[in-house]
N, C-alpha and C positions, 0 to 999 in steps of 0.2 A: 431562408438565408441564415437567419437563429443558427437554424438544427444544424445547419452544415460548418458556420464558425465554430459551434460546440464540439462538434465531433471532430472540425480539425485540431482544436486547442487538447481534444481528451487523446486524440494518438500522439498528438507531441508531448504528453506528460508521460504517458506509458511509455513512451520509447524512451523518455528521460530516467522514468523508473525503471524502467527495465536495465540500461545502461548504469545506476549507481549500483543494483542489483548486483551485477560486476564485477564491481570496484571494490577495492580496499585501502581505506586512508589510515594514515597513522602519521607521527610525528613524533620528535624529541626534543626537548632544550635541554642545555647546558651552560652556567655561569657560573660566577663568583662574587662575592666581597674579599678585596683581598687590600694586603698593606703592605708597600714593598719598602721593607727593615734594610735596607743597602743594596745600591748599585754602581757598577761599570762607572755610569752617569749620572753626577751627583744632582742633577736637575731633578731627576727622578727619585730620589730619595723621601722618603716618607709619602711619598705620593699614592693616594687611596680610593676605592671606589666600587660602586656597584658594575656588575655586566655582565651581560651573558657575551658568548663564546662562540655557539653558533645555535641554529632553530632551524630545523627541518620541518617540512610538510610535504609527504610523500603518496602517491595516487599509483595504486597497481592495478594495471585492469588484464582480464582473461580477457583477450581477443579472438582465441576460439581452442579447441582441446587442445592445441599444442602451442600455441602462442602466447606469448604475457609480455605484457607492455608497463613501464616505468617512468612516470616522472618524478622529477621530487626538484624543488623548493628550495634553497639555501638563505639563511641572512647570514651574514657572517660581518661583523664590526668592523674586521680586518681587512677585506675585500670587496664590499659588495655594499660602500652606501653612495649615495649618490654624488652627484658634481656640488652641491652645497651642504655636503655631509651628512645628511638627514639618513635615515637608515633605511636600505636598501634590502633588495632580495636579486638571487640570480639562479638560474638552471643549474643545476649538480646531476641532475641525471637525466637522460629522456632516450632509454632505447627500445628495442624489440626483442626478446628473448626468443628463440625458436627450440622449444625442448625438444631434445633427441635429435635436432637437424643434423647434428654430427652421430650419427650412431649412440654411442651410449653418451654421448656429451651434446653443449648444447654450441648455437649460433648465436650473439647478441653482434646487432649492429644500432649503432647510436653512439652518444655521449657516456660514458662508463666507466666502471671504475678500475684503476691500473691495478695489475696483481701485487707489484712490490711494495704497495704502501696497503692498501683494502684486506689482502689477505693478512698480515700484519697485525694490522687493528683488530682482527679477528680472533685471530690465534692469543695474543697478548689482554684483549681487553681496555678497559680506562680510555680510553680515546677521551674519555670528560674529563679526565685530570690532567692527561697529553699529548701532543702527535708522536707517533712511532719515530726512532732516529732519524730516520731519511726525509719523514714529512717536516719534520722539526729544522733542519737543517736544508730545507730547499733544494736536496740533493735530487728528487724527482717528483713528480704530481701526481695528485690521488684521481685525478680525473683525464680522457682523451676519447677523442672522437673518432671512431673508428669500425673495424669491425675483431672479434674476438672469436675463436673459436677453442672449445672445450672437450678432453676425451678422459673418460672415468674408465682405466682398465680393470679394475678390481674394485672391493669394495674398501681396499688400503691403497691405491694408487691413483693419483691422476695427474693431469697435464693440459697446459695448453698454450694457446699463445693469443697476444692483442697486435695487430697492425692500425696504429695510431697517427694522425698529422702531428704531434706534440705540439700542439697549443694548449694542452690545460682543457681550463673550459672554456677557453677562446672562439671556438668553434671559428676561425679564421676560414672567409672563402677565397677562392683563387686569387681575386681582386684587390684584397686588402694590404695592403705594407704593412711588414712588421719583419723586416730586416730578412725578408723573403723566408722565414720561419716554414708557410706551406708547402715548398718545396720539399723539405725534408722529413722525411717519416719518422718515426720510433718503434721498435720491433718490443716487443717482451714476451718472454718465456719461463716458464713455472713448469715446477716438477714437486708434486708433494705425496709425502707417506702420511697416514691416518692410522693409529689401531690402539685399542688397549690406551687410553688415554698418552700418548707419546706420538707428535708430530713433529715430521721435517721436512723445512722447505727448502728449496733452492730456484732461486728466480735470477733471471737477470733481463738489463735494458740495452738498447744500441739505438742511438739515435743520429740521423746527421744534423750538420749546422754549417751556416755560414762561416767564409773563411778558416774552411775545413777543424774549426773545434769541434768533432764529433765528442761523442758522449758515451761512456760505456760504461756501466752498472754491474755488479757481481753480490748479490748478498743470500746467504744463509740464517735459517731459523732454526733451532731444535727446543722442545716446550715436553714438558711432562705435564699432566693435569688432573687432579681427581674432586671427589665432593667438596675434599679438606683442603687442597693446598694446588697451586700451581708455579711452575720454574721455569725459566727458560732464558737465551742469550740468542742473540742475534747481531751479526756481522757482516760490514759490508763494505765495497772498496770503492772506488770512482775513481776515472780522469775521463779529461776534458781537455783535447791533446791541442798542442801549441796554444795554450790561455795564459801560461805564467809571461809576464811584462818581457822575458830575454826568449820568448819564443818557444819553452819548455814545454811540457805537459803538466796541468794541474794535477796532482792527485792527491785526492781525500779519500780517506774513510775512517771508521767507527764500531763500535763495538757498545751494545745495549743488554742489561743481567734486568730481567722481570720476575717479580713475581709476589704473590701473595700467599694469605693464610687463613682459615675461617677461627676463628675464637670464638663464635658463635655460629647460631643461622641465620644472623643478621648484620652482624658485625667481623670484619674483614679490618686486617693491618695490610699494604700494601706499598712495598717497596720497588724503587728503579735507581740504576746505576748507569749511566752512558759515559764515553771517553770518544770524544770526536777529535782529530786534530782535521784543519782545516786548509791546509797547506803541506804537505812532506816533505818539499826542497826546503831545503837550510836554508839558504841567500832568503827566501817569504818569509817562514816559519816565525810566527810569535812577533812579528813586527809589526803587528797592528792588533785593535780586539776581530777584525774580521779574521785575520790569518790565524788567532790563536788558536793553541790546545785547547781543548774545553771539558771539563767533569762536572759532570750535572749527578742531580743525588734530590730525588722524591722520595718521600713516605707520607702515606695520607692512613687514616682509618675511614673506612665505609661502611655507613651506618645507611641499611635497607630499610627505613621505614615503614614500607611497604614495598612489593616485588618491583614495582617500576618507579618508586619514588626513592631517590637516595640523596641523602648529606655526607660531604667528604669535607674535614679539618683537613686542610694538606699542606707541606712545608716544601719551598722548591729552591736550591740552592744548586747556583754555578759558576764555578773560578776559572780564572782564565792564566793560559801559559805567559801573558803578558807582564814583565817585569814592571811593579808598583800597580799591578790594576787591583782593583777592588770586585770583589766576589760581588753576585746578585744573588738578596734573597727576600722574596716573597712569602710570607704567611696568607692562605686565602681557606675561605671556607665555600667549595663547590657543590654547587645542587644539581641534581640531572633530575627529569625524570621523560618520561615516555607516554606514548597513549594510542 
């Protein structure tokens, strides 16, 4: 009875090793100490503190030559602590890659990440110092539940598209209320060039909604990139049709100028510029801080202490088109690193 307990405890370990075997974990944080020197809201004035930003812990596992599988982990301060605020964690990813299922592209069905913000973050960088315009400004989600397909025509072109429920990372079943949100889909579409350090993307979203506000997304990328230095702008439009109070269409959009410098091989100056207006009809426009114009203006230096260990001084300032409002500005000193 021994031998046989032993031998069934020694194949459940070996299958357990065999399966980390597999596996590949990694992880990131990102926070700050920061001191916010003027705000919008004078509550928050001088107001200071430690935090991180968000903490991933990520599990990629080969499920077999052609298959990879994803979960990963999220805390995030901002969304994800609990009903007595203690500090939480939630799913940000958990799909199934199928490499090649498309021909030269691939299959992923799960939880995943949307092209108009993911791809973004990619091309641009700093995601630790900030969200891309769109993520910044709630104009659409870095995450959806769905399925995604991918086609790579060349080795400078590709394409593809996500069919999504637009809940975020809701992951909303048929069942659930939430202003009947499952009903309606989110479509997106990316088309991008790669070559010679110079990318361009053009993506867009469509989504429906209750009370027929659909949703429709249009944004452009162009990024130059080399050892020394990277440039780029990114623009993009919105409406959200019959949302304005007299039955109008909402329409937003924005315009973001990125980019960086090496002054050393460890040390980087990094600057950003965005212009959002938040409302385009006149009668909205600048009649609240939500409706306002907004110009936001980052520059940090990034010091690589090591390749996955970085400290960023960063200063973040933004005014707003509202008559008497007062500019927000934050001085913070951010830490990333990776593992």
């Amino acid at each position: 009875m021994k031998r046989a307990i032993l031998f069934a405890v020694g194949l459940i370990l070996a299958s357990q090793t065999s399966l980390m075997a597999q596996a590949k974990f990694s992880g990131l944080i990102f926070g700050d100490y920061y001191y916010m020197g003027q705000n919008s809201n004078p509550a928050l004035k001088d107001q200071q503190a430690f935090e991180y930003r968000r903490i991933y812990f990520t599990s990629d596992f080969a499920v077999a030559d052609d298959f990879t599988a994803r979960f990963r982990l999220e805390s995030d301060p901002t969304a994800s602590n609990t009903a007595n605020n203690k500090l939480g964690v939630m799913v940000k990813d958990a799909f199934l890659d199928w490499k090649g299922g498309a021909g030269n592209g691939d299959i992923v069905i799960g939880l995943q990440g949307t092209p108009n913000i993911n791809m973004a973050e990619g091309i641009f960088g700093y995601r630790s110092l900030e969200k891309t315009i769109q993520d910044l400004h709630g104009i659409s989600a870095s995450r959806d539940l769905g399925i995604s397909v991918s086609q790579k025509f060349s080795d400078e072109i590709s394409a593809g598209f996500l069919l999504g429920n637009n809940t975020s990372n809701g992951g909303l079943l048929f069942n659930q209320p939430n202003n009947g949100a499952p009903r309606y889909k989110s479509g997106y579409l990316y088309l991008q060039y790669a070559s010679n350090g110079i990318t361009v993307l053009l993506n867009g979203q469509y989504a429906g909604a209750a009370a027929s506000h659909t949703v429709s997304i249009f944004d452009g990328i162009v990024n130059y990139a080399t050892s020394q230095f990277s440039i780029g702008a990114q623009g993009f439009t919105n409406t959200v049709a019959k949302s304005n109070p007299d039955g109008s269409d909402l329409s937003r959009n924005g315009f973001s100028l990125n980019g960086w410098y090496a002054l050393t091989s460890d040390l980087r100056v990094v600057a950003r510029y965005d212009n959002y207006v938040a409302n385009a009809k006149s009668a909205y426009k600048n009649t609240s801080l939500a409706t306002s114009t907004q110009s936001f203006v980052l520059v940090a230096l990034d010091c690589a202490v090591r390749k996955n260990v970085h400290f960023m001084p960063n200063i973040e300032s933004t005014s707003y088109g509202l008559s008497g409002s007062k500019s927000d500005l934050v001085y913070r000193v951010t830490y990333y690193f990776s593992f």
